[in-house]
N, C-alpha and C positions, 0 to 999 in steps of 0.2 A: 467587539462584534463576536457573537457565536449564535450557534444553533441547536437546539434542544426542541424532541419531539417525544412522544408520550406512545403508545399503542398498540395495538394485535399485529396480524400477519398485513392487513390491509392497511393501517397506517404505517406501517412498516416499511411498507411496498410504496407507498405513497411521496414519503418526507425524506428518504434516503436519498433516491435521486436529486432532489435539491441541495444535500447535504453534500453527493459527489461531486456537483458542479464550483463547491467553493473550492479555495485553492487549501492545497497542503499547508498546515497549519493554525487557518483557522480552528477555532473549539468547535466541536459536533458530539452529539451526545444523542444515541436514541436509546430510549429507555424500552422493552420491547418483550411480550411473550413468545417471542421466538428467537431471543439474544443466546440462550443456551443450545442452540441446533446448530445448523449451519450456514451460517451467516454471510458465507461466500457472493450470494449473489444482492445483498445489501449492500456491503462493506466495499466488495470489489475493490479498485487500486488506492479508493481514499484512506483518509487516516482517521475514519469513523471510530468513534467509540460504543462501543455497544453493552449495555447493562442490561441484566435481566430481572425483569417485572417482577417476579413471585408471584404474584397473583395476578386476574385478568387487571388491566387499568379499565374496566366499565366501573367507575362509582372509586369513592375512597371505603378502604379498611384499615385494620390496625397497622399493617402489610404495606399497603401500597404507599399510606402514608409517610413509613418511614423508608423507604427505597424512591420514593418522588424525592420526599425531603432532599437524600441522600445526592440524587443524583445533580438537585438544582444548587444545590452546594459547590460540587464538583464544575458545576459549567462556570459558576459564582469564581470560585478559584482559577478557572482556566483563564477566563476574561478578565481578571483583574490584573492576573498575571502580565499579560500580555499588552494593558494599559500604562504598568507601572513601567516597564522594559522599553515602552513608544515613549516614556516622559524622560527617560535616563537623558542623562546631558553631562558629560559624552555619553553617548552609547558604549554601553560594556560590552566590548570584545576578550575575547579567550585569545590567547597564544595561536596563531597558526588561522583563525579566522579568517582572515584575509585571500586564502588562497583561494582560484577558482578551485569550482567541483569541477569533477571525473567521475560518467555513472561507470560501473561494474557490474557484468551477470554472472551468476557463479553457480555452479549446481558441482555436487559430488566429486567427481571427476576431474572438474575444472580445477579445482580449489588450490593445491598448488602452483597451478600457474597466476592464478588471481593474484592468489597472496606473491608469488613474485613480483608481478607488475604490480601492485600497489607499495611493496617495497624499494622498489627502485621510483617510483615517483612522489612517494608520498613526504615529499621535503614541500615540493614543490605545488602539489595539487592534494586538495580534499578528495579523499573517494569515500564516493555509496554505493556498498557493493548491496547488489540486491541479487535476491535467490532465484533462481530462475524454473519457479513452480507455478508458472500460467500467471497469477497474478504479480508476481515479481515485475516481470517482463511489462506488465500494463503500468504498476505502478513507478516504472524508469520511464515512461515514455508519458505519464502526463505531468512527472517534473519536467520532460524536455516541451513537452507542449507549451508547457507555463511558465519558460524560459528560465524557471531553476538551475537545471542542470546543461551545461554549453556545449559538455562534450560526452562523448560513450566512447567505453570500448566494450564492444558485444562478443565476449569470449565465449559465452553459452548459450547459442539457439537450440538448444532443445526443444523449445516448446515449440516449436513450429514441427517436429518432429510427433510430437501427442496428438499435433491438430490434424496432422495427414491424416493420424493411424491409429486414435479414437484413441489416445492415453487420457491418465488422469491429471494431467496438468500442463491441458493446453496453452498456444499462445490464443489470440481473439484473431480475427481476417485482418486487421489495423495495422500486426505487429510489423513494424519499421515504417509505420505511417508519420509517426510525428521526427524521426528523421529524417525523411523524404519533405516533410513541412516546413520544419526549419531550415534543414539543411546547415545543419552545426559538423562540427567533425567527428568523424566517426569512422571505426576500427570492425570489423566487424569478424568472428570467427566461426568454425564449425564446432563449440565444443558440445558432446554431448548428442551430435546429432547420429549417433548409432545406434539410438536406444530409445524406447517407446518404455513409458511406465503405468505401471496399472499394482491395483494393493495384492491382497493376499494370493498365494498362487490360485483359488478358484475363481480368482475374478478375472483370471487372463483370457482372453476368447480363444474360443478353439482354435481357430486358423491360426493362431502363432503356438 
């Protein structure tokens, strides 16, 4: 099973949303004249793949044909992969497989605390530590949605901190929504929340 879609800004707009709804891991691939911009509100917390068209996809060229080719390859490979790995008998497991997951939020600041706490558990438990730049934060919560990951420990709300006070790497209104859904265990801390981010100094708003 995978998913492979073709097109401009409006198929774009269109096939991604279905592509977000399947779960992490599936193969997704949208091939896309707006894969080289910013892809943030396509991609959002799935684990889309995004390639860029070269040319418009209206009609084949010399172009399109070989980055279609390219791409139906790539989906060709993903899927095959992932058929041959469902027939293994046993299933190949790695060393340490076994352990449940522990998600992790980490931003700047946090980071040696993170890497402690994953040090001291990581005999024990797998960690995904995820960055905590707005999509970080959505992308730990629709593996706990999708019952991937059991447990958090949320050392970095920052982004709830961008969302107050218009940074650039909000959380969404959701954030601690699919904790509150599951109701898995969870840790939850202040890091990071003293500080609002935004890029180069002229893009800070007056008022700070």
């Amino acid at each position: 099973l995978g998913l492979i879609s073709a097109g401009g800004s409006g198929a774009t707009a269109l096939a991604t949303p279905a592509m977000r709804a399947l779960p992490v891991g599936v193969p997704k691939l949208m091939i896309s004249t707006v894969a080289s911009g910013n892809t943030r509100a396509y991609v959002g917390p799935s684990d889309i793949m995004m390639m860029y068209s070269g040319t418009d996809v209206q009609g084949l060229n010399a172009i399109s044909r070989q980055v279609l080719a390219n791409g139906a390859q790539a989906m060709a490979g993903m899927v095959r992969a992932r058929l041959e790995a469902s027939k293994a008998s046993p299933p190949r497991r790695r060393a340490g497989e076994d352990r449940p997951l522990v998600g992790l939020t980490m931003f700047g600041v946090t980071t040696p605390c993170v890497q402690q706490v994953t040090k001291l558990i990581d005999d024990d438990y797998e960690c995904l530590v995820f960055h905590a730049t707005g999509i970080g934060g959505q992308s730990m919560e629709k593996l706990v949605d999708g019952g991937l990951v059991p447990a958090v420990i949320d050392v970095s709300t920052t982004e709830v901190a961008d969302l107050l006070f218009g940074g650039v790497f909000p959380a969404i209104e959701d954030r601690f929504g699919a904790i509150i859904r599951t109701r898995i265990p969870y840790v939850g801390s202040v890091g990071a929340l003293d500080m609002v981010n935004f890029g180069a100094p002229d893009t800070v708003p007056e008022r700070y």
